[in-house]
N, C-alpha and C positions, 0 to 999 in steps of 0.2 A: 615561138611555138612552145606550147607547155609541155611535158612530161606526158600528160594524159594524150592529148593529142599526138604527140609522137608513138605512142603507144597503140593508139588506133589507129595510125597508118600504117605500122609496122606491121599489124597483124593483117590490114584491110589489101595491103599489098600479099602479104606470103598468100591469103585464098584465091588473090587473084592471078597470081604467078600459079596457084595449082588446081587449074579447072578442073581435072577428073577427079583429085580427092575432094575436091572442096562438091563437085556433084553428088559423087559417093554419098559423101556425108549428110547431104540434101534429102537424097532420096533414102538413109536410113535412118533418120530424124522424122522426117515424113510419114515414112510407114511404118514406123516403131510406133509412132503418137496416134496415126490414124485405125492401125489393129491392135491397141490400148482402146482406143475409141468405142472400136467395133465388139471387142471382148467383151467391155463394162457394158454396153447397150444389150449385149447377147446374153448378159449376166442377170440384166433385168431384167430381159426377157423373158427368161428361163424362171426366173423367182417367181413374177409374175402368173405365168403360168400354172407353176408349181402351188402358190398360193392360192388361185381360180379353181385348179384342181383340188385342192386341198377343201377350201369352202364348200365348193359344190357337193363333194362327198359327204361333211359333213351338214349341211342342210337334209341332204334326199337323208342319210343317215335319222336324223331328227323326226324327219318327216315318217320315215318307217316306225321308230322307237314311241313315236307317239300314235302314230296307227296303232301299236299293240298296246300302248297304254291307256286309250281309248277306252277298253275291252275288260282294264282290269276291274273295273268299277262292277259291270257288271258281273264278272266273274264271284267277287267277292260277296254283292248283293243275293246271288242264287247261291252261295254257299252260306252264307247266313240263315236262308231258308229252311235250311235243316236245324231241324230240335234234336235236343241230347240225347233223344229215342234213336236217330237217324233217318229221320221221318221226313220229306218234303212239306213244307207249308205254301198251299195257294203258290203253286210251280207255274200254273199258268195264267194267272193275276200277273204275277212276278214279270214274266218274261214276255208280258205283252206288253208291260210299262215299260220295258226295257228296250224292246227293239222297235217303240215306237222313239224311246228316247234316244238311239240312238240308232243311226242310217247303215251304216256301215255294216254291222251284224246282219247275217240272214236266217241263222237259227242259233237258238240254245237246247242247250244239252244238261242232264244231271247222270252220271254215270257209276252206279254204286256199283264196287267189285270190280271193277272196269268193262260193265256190262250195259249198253244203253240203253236206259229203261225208260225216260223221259224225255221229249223230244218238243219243240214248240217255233213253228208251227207245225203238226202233225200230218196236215195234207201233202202229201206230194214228197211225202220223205218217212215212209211206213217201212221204209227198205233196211233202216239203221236200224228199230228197234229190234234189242235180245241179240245186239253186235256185240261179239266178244273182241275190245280193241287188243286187249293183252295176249288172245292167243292170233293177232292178225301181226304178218311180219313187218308188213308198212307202218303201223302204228304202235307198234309192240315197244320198239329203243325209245321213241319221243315219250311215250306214256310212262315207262320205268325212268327216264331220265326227270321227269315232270315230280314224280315220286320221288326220288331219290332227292331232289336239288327243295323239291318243299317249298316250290315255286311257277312261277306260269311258263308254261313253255309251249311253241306254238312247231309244229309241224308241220309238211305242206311246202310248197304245192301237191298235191296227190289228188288222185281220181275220187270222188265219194263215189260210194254205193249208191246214192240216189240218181247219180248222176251229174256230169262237169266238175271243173276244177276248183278245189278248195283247199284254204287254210283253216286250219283247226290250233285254236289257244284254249291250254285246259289248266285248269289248278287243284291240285292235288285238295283234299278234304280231310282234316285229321278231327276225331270223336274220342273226348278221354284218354287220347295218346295214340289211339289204332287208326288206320288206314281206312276211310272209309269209300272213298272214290273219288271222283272227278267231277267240278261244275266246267261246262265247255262253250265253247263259241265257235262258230263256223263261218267264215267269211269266204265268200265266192271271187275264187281268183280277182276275175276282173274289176271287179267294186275295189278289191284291196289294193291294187295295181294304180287305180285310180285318185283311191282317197291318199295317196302318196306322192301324187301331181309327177309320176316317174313317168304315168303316160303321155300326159300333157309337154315331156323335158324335150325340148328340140332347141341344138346348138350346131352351128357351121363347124365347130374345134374338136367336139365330144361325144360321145353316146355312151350309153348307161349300161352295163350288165350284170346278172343277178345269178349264184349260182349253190348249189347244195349238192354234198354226197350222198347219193343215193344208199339207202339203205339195206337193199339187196344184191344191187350190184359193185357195190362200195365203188361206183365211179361217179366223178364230176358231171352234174347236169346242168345247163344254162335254159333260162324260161325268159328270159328278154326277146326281141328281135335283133339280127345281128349277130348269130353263133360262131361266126367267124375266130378263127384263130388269133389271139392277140397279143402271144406272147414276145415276136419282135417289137409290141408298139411300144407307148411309153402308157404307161396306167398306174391308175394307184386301187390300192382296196381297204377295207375296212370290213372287221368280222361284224357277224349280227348273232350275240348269243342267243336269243331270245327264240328263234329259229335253228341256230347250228348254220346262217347263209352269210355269203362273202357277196360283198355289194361294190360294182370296179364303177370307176369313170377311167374312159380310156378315149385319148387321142387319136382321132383323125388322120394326125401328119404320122408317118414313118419316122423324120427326123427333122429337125431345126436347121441342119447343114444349108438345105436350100436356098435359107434366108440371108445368110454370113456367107456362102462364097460368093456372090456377086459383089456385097461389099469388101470382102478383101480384095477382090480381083479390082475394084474399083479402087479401093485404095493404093495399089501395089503399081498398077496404074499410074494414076496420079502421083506415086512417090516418085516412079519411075522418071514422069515426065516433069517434075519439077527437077529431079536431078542432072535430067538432060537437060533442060531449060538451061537452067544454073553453070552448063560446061559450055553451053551454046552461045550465054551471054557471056561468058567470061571470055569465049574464043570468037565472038563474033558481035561487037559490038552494037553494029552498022544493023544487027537484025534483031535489037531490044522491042521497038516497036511491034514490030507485026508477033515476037513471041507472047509479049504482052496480051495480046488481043486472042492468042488463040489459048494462054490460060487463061482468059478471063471467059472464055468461052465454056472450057473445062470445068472452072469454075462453078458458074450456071449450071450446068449439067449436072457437076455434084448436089448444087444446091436444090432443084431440083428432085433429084432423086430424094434426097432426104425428105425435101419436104412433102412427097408424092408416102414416105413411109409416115410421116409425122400426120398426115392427113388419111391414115388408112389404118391406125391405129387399135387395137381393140379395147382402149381405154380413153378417157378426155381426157384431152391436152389442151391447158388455155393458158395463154402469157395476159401478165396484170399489172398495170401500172402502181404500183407498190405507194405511191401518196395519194394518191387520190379513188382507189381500188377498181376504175376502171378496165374492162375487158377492151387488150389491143387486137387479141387475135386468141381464136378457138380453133379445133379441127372438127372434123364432122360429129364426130363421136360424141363432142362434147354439147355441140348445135342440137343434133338428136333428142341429145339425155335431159336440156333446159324447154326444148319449143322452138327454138329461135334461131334466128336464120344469118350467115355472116353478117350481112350488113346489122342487123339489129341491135347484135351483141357488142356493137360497139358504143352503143349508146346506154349501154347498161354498165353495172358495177355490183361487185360481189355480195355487198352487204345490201345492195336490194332485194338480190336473190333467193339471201340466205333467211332462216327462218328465223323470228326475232330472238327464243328461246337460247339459240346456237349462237347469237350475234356475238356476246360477248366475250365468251370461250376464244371464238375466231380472232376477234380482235385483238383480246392478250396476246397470243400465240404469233401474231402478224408486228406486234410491237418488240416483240425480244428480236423476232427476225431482223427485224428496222435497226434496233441496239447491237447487234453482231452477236448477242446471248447463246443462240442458238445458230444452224446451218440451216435446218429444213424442221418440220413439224406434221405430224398426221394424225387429223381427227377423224369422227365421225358424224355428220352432220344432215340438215335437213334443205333442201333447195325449193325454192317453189318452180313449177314448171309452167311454160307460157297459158295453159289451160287451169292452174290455179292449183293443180292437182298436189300433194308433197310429193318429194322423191329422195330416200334416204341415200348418199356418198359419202362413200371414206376418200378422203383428199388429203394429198402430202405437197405440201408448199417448199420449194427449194428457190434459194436467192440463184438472182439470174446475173444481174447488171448492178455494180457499186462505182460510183464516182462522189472522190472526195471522201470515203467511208461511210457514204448516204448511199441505203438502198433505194435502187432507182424501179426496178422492172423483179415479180418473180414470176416462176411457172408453177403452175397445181397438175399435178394428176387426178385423174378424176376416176374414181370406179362405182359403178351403179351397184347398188347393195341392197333394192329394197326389196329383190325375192325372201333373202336371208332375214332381214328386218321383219318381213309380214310373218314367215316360220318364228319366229322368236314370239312376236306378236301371241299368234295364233299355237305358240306351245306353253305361253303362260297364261292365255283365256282355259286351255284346256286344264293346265294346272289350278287353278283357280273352281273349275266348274268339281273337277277333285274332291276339293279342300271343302266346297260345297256341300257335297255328296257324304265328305267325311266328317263333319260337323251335324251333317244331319242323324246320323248313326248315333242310338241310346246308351255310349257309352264312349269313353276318355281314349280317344285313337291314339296309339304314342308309337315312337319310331326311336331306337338308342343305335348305339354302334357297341361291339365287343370288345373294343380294346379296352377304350375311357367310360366311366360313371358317366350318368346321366342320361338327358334324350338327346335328340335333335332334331325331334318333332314333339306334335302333342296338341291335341284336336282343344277347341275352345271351349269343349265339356267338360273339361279340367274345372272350370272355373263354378259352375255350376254344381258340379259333384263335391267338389272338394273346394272350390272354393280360391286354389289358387292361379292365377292366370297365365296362360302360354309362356310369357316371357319373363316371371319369375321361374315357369320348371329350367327354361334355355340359359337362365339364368344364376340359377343355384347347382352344381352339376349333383349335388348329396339332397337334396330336395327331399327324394321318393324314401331313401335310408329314412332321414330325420321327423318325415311324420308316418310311418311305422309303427302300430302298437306296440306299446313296452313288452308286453308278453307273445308277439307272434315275430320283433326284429331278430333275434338272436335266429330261426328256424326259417325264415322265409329269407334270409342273407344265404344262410347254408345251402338250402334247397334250390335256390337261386343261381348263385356259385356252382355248384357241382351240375345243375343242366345246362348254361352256358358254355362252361371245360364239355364239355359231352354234345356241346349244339343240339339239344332235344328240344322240341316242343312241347309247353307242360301248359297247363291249365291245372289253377288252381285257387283255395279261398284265403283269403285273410282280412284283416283289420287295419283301414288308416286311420288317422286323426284330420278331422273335418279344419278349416283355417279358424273356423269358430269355435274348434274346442270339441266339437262332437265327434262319437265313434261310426265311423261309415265302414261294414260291410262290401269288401269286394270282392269280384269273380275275376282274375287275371287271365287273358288268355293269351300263350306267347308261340308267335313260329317264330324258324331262322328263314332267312333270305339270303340270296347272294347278288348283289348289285354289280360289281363286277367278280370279275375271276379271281382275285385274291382278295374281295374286302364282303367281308357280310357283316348281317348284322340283327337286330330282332324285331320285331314287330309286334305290337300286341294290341287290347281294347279288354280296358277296363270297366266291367258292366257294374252298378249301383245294385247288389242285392238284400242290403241292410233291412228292407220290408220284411224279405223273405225268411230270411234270416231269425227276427224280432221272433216271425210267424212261427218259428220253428222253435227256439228258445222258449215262447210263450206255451208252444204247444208241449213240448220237455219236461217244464213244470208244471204246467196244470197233470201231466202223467203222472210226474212222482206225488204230487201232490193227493189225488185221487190214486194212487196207490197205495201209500200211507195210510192214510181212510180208511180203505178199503181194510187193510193189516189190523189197525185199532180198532174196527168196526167187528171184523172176525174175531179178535179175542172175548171185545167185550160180550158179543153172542154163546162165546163159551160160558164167560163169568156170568151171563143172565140165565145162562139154560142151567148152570148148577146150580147155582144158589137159590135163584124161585124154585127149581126140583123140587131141592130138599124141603124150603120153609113150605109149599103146597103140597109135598106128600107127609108131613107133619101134621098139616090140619085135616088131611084125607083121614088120618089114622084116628085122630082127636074125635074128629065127627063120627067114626065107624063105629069108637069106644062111648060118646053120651046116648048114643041110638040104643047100645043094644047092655047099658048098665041100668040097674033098678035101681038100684040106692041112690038117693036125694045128695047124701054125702060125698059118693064118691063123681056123681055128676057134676058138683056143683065144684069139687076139687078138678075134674076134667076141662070144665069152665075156665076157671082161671088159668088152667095152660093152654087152652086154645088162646086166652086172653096173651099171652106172656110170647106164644107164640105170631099171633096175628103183628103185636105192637115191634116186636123182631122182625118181621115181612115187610114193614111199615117204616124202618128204620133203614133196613137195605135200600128197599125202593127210594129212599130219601138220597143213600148216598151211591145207589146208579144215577140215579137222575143229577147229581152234583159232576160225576165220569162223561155223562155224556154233553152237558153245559160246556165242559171243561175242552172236547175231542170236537168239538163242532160248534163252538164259537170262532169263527172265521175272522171277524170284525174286531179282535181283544183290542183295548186302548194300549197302547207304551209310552210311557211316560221316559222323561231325562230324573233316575232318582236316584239322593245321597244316601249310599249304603248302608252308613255308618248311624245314622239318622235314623233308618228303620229297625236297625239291631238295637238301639239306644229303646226307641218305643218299644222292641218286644219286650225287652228286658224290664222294662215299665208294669207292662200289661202280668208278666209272669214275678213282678217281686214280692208278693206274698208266697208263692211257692217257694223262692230261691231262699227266704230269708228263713221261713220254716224249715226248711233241707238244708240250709248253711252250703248252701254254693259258691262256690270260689270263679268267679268269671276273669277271663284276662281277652279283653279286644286289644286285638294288633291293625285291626284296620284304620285305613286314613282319613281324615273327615274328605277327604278331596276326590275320592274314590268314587264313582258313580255309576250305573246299568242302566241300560235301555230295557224297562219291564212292565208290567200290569201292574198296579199298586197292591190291589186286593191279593195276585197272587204270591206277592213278594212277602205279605205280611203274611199270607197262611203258612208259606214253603218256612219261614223264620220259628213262623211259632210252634211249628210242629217238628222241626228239629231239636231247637229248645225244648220243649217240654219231653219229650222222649230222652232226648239227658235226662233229664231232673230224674222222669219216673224210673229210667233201667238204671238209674245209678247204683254203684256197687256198691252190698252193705257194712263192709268192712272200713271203709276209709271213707274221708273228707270228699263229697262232689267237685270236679273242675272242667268247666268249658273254657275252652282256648281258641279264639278267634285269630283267622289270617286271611290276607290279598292277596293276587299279585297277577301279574299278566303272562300268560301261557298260548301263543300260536293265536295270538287276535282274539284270544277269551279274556273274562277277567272272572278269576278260581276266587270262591272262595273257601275256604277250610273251617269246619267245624268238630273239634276234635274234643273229645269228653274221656272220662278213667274209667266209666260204668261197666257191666257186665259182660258188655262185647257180644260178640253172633259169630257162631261155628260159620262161615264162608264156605268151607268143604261141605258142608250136609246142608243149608239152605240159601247159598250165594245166589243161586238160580230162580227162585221162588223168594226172595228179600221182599220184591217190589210191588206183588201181587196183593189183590183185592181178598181181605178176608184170611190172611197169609199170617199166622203169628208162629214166635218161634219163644217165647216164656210161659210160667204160669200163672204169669200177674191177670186176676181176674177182669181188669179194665183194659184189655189189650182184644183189638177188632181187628186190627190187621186194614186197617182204612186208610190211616195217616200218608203212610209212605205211598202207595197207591197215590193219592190223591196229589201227592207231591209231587211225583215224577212223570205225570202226566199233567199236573203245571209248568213242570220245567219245560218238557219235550212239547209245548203247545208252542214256548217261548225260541223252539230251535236251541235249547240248550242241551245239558245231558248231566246227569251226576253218578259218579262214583265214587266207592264206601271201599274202607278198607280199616281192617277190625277180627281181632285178637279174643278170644276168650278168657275172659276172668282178667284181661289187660283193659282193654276200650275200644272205641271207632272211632273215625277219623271220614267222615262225609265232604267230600269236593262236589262244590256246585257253580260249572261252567256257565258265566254269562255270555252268551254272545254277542257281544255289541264292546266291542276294544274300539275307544276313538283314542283321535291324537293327544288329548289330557290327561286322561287312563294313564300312556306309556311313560311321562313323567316321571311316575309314583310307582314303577316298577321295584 
C-alpha cells in the first residue's frame, strides 16, 4: 500500500469513526454553498431589476424630454416671427403650418409683456385673451422662472381658462437686449400623457408616477393613476427640469424576501438532510439503499423547483451547444421573445436567428469564449422572430460546461430591448426632423459650450455663407477668432468676452472673411441656455446682412457726397451772385452815362469801358464755367503718373521764364515716386504753383524753388517751397484760396490760380496746405491720396 493510499484511509476511517461531526460538517458545507448559491441568484436578481428599473425610467424619461422637444421648433419659429419692431409677422399663417405640422400641440400662443394677445386657434379659447400670466399665481413662478433661465420651461398640469387640463411650454423672447414676452404652446393633458406612450405602460412588476409642487400650496401632487402611498415600496425617480416634475417607476412587490425564504428554507433543508443522511449512513449502513432513493427523490424536488424558477423567469434563458450553436433547451420567456415553441427551438441555432449585420460581432465574441480569453460577454443584437419581424436583445453569454479545456455547452440571457431601441429610433428621427427645420432657417445656427472655444454645433448654412463646412468649424476650435475682420477682431473678442463672464444675451454686427476672401456682413444673435443644472452654454444664428449693409454704406456716401455738392455749390452761388453783381451793375452804370452824355468824345471814351468791362464779364464767366467743369465732373479720368516726370515737363514749359528770372530749382523728388491723378490737372495744379514762384519772387535776392516727397498717413506730400515775398497767414490765411482773392499789387494777379487749384486738388480727395512767412517765402504741401505699396519704398 502507498503512502497516498494509507493516507486516504486514514482520513476515510477518522469521518467514519465520527458520524455526527463528519454530518455536521455535511450539512455546513451544504448550506454554506447552497445560500452562496441563493445570495448570488438574489444578487442578480436584484441587479436585474434594478437595471429594468433603471432603463424603464430612462426611456419614459426620453420619451417626455422629447415630448418637450417636439415643441421647441415651434416655439422658436413663432418667435422668429417677430420683427425688430416687436411686431408679429403672419402669426396666423405661421401657427397654422405649425400645428398642422405637428399633432401634439393644440394651440399657440404670442405673449407680449406676459399679456396674451395672440391666440390660434381663436375659436373656443376667447377666454385667454388680455390674460395677465405674470399677475396669475399659477402661472406667475413658471413664467419668471422661464425668464429668468432664458429658456423653455413648460408648466402644468393646471386647469386652463378655457377649460380641461393642460401643459403650457413657453420661451422667453428677448429684442435688443429687453424682455419682450413669450411664444407658447399648450398641450392638452391627455394628448401629452399619451404621446409619451406612459398611458399605453402596462407591467405585472411596475407602474408609473408623476409628480409636481404645487405652487400655492407648496405641496406634493400626483396626476398618474395609482396615488397610493409608496414610500415603503422600492422605486426609483428621476427630476424633469423642464417642468420642475419627478417622474418614479415604482415596484409592485413590497419586498424580494418572499422569493429567498423558501429557498433558504429549502436549502437549510436539504443541508439538513444531507447531514442527517451522512450520520445515518455512517451509523447505519444496512440503510444506504433506501436513504439513497429518498435523496434522490429530494433531489428532483430541488431540481424541480429550480427549474419551475428557471422557466418563470422574467428574462430568456437558453442553454447552447457551444460547437455547433444549436439551441438544447430555452424557457418560456425566451420561446415567447423568438415565435417558437420548445420542440421547434431545438431544431434551430443561434446564428440562424441572429441578424446577418450582428453575425459577426457574435461570432468573435463566441470564439474568445471557446479560447478561455474571456468568462462571459454581452452584446446588443438583433434576432429574427418566427413571423419575420426584427427583435432588438441584449444577451450575455456565460461558459456553462468544459471538458478537456474545450467549451462544450453556454447559457445566454436574454432581455428584450426593443421598446428602448424604437425610443432611440424615434428620438433620432425627431432629431433629425430638428436639424431639418434648422438648416432650413436663413441663417448659420451654431451651438458652443462656455468653458472651451469653439462650437459644437453649426447648421450647414455655414457653408453657404461663409463658405466653410460644419466639420471644419467642429473641427478648428479658433475657426470663428481667425476669420474675424482685422479691424472689428480686437472689439468683438472683448465685447464677446465680457457678455459671456456676465451670461447676457447680446445681438450684434460685425465682419467675417468669406473662405474665398470676401467681406461678409453679419447680424450675430446670442442667448444663454442651461442644458443641465450646472453646464450652459450659448446659442446663436448668424444672419447674412452684407446686402443691407452695402445698402447702407452706398447710401452714406452718396449723402456725403451730395453734401459736398451741395457745400461747393452754395459757395460757388455766393462767388456767382458777387461777381456778376458787380461786373452788371458796372455796365448798368456805363449804359445810364452814354444815354444821357452829349458829347461824341466822351461817349465814344464811355464805349471803350463798357468795352473793357464787358470783355472782364466775359473773362470771369470763362473761368466760373472752368469751377464748375471742375466741382461736377463726376467721371475725371486717374491715371498711374511719374511725378517726377510732370515736374521735369513744367519746368520745360516755364524755362524761358526761369532762365529770364535766373531761378535756382532744386528737385528732391524720386523718379520712382508716382499718384493716382487726372493728367490735365496735374499739369495745371504744377504750373500754377510754379509760375506764382517765379512771379511773387522777392526782389532783393536770387529766386529758389525747392522740391520734396514723401509719404505721410497713406498720402504722398508734396512740398513746394520758394524765398518770394511770402503772404501775411494772420490777415489773409482765410481768404488764400478764394476766387478773385489777391493779396499784392502786381497788376497781373486775378486771384484765379489758387482757386482753381484747390478745387483740382479737393475733386481729386486730396487737400493742400501753405505755410508762409512774410518777406521770408511759402512752403505749399499738396496731399495726394493714393499711397500704394511702391510709394512706401521711397519713404
Amino acid at each position: 500500500m502507498t503512502k497516498l493510499e494509507k493516507k486516504i484511509t486514514v482520513i476515510s476511517n477518522w469521518f467514519l469513526s465520527r458520524p455526527k461531526t463528519t454530518g455536521v460538517m455535511v450539512f455546513s458545507v451544504f448550506f454554506v454553498i447552497l445560500n452562496l448559491s441563493i445570495f448570488f441568484k438574489y444578487q442578480i436578481s436584484k441587479e436585474n431589476e434594478e437595471h429594468e428599473m433603471v432603463n424603464l425610467l430612462h426611456v419614459v424619461k426620453k420619451n417626455i424630454e422629447q415630448a418637450f422637444k417636439n415643441n421647441y421648433a415651434a416655439l422658436i419659429t413663432l418667435a422668429l416671427s417677430i420683427d425688430d419692431s416687436g411686431e408679429p409677422k403672419n402669426f396666423e399663417k405661421i401657427s397654422e403650418e405649425l400645428l398642422n405640422k405637428y399633432e401634439n400641440i393644440d394651440l399657440l400662443q404670442l405673449v407680449p409683456d406676459g399679456v396674451i394677445k395672440y391666440t390660434y386657434p381663436l375659436k373656443g379659447n376667447e377666454a385667454v385673451i388680455n390674460f395677465n400670466i405674470l399677475n396669475d399665481s399659477l402661472n406667475r413662478e413658471a413664467a419668471l422662472k422661464a425668464i429668468k433661465s432664458k429658456t423653455v420651461f413648460f408648466s402644468g398640469p393646471l386647469k386652463l381658462r378655457q377649460g380641461g387640463l393642460g401643459i403650457v411650454g413657453r420661451l422667453p423672447i428677448f429684442k435688443k437686449g429687453k424682455f419682450w414676452g413669450f411664444s407658447a404652446v399648450v398641450l392638452k393633458y391627455d394628448n401629452f400623457i399619451k404621446s409619451t406612450g406612459i398611458a399605453n405602460f402596462k407591467s405585472d412588476k411596475y407602474y408609473l408616477q408623476l409628480s409636481k409642487v404645487n405652487p400655492l400650496t407648496r405641496k406634493t401632487e400626483f396626476f398618474l393613476e395609482n396615488k397610493s402611498d409608496f414610500s415603503n415600496k422600492k422605486f426609483k425617480e428621476v427630476y424633469l427640469p423642464e417642468g420642475n416634475w419627478k417622474l418614479y417607476v415604482i415596484s409592485k412587490n413590497n419586498s424580494d424576501l418572499h422569493e429567498i425564504i423558501p429557498l433558504i428554507i429549502l436549502a437549510f433543508l436539504f443541508s439538513l438532510l444531507s447531514g442527517l443522511l451522512t450520520n445515518t449512513l455512517l451509523k447505519r449502513p444496512a440503510e444506504l439503499q433506501r436513504l439513497l432513493l429518498a435523496q434522490k427523490t429530494k433531489i428532483e424536488e430541488s431540481e424541480l423547483l429550480f427549474k419551475s424558477i428557471f422557466e418563470h423567469a422574467g428574462l430568456g434563458i437558453v442553454h447552447t451547444n457551444s460547437s455547433n450553436g444549436k439551441f438544447l433547451y430555452g424557457n418560456d420567456k425566451f420561446c415567447e421573445l423568438i415565435g417558437y415553441n420548445h420542440d421547434e427551438i431545438k431544431d434551430l441555432d443561434f446564428m440562424r436567428l441572429t441578424h446577418p449585420e450582428d453575425l459577426p460581432n457574435d461570432l468573435y465574441y463566441l470564439e474568445e469564449l471557446r479560447k478561455g480569453n474571456i468568462a462571459q460577454y454581452s452584446l446588443e443584437k438583433r434576432f429574427y422572430h418566427k413571423s419575420g419581424k426584427q427583435v432588438w436583445v441584449r444577451i450575455t453569454i456565460s461558459r456553462l460546461s468544459v471538458i478537456d479545456q474545450n467549451l462544450v455547452s453556454h447559457i445566454a440571457i436574454i432581455e428584450d430591448i426593443s421598446c428602448r431601441k424604437e425610443a432611440e429610433f424615434e428620438s433620432l428621427k425627431s432629431k433629425k426632423k430638428i436639424n431639418d427645420i434648422i438648416d432650413s432657417i436663413d441663417g448659420v445656427v451654431w451651438e458652443g459650450n462656455l468653458e472651451k472655444p469653439g462650437v459644437s454645433f453649426v447648421s450647414k448654412k455655414s457653408e453657404i455663407i461663409l463658405g466653410y463646412t460644419p466639420e471644419e468649424w467642429l473641427n478648428n476650435p479658433l475657426l470663428w477668432r481667425k476669420i474675424l475682420h482685422p479691424e472689428d477682431k480686437e472689439w468683438v473678442i472683448a465685447f464677446t468676452d465680457q457678455n459671456a463672464k456676465s451670461l447676457k444675451p447680446i445681438d450684434f454686427e460685425y465682419r467675417l472673411i468669406h473662405k474665398n476672401g470676401n467681406v461678409v456682413w453679419v447680424r450675430d444673435i446670442v442667448s444663454v441656455y442651461h442644458e443641465e443644472e450646472n453646464i450652459k452654454k450659448f446659442r446663436g444664428i448668424l444672419i447674412d446682412i452684407t446686402k443691407s449693409k452695402q445698402f447702407e454704406l452706398d447710401l452714406n456716401n452718396s449723402l456725403q457726397l451730395v453734401t459736398e455738392q451741395n457745400k461747393r455749390l452754395l459757395n460757388f452761388s455766393h462767388i456767382v451772385s458777387h461777381n456778376l453783381r458787380s461786373h452788371t451793375s458796372n455796365i448798368e452804370s456805363l449804359i445810364d452815362l452814354i444815354e444821357i452824355t452829349e458829347e461824341e468824345q466822351e461817349r465814344k471814351e464811355l464805349m471803350e469801358l463798357l468795352k473793357s468791362v464787358s470783355k472782364t464779364l466775359n473773362q470771369t464767366m470763362d473761368n466760373l464755367n472752368q469751377v464748375v467743369s471742375i466741382q461736377t465732373d463726376m467721371n475725371t479720368v486717374l491715371e498711374k503718373l511719374n511725378l517726377n516726370q510732370y515736374i521735369k515737363k513744367t519746368i520745360e514749359v516755364l524755362r524761358h521764364k526761369i532762365i529770364k528770372n535766373d531761378v535756382s530749382i532744386i528737385n528732391n523728388v524720386s523718379n520712382e515716386t508716382f499718384v493716382k491723378f487726372n493728367p490735365a490737372y496735374l499739369e495745371s495744379i504744377l504750373l500754377n504753383f510754379f509760375s506764382n514762384a517765379i512771379r511773387y519772387r522777392h526782389p532783393d535776392r536770387k529766386p529758389q524753388i525747392i522740391l520734396d516727397s514723401y509719404i505721410e498717413n497713406n498720402y504722398i506730400v508734396l512740398e513746394i517751397k520758394d524765398n518770394g515775398i511770402g503772404i501775411d497767414l494772420n490777415k489773409n490765411g482765410d481768404k488764400l484760396f478764394g476766387l478773385y482773392k489777391t493779396f499784392t499789387s502786381y497788376k497781373d494777379s486775378k486771384g484765379v490760380g489758387l482757386f482753381i487749384t484747390k478745387n483740382q486738388i479737393d475733386a481729386m480727395k486730396g487737400r493742400v496746405e501753405v505755410e508762409s512767412v512774410l518777406d521770408v517765402g511759402s512752403n505749399f504741401k499738396i496731399y495726394f491720396n493714393n499711397a500704394t505699396e511702391e510709394n512706401l519704398h521711397h519713404r
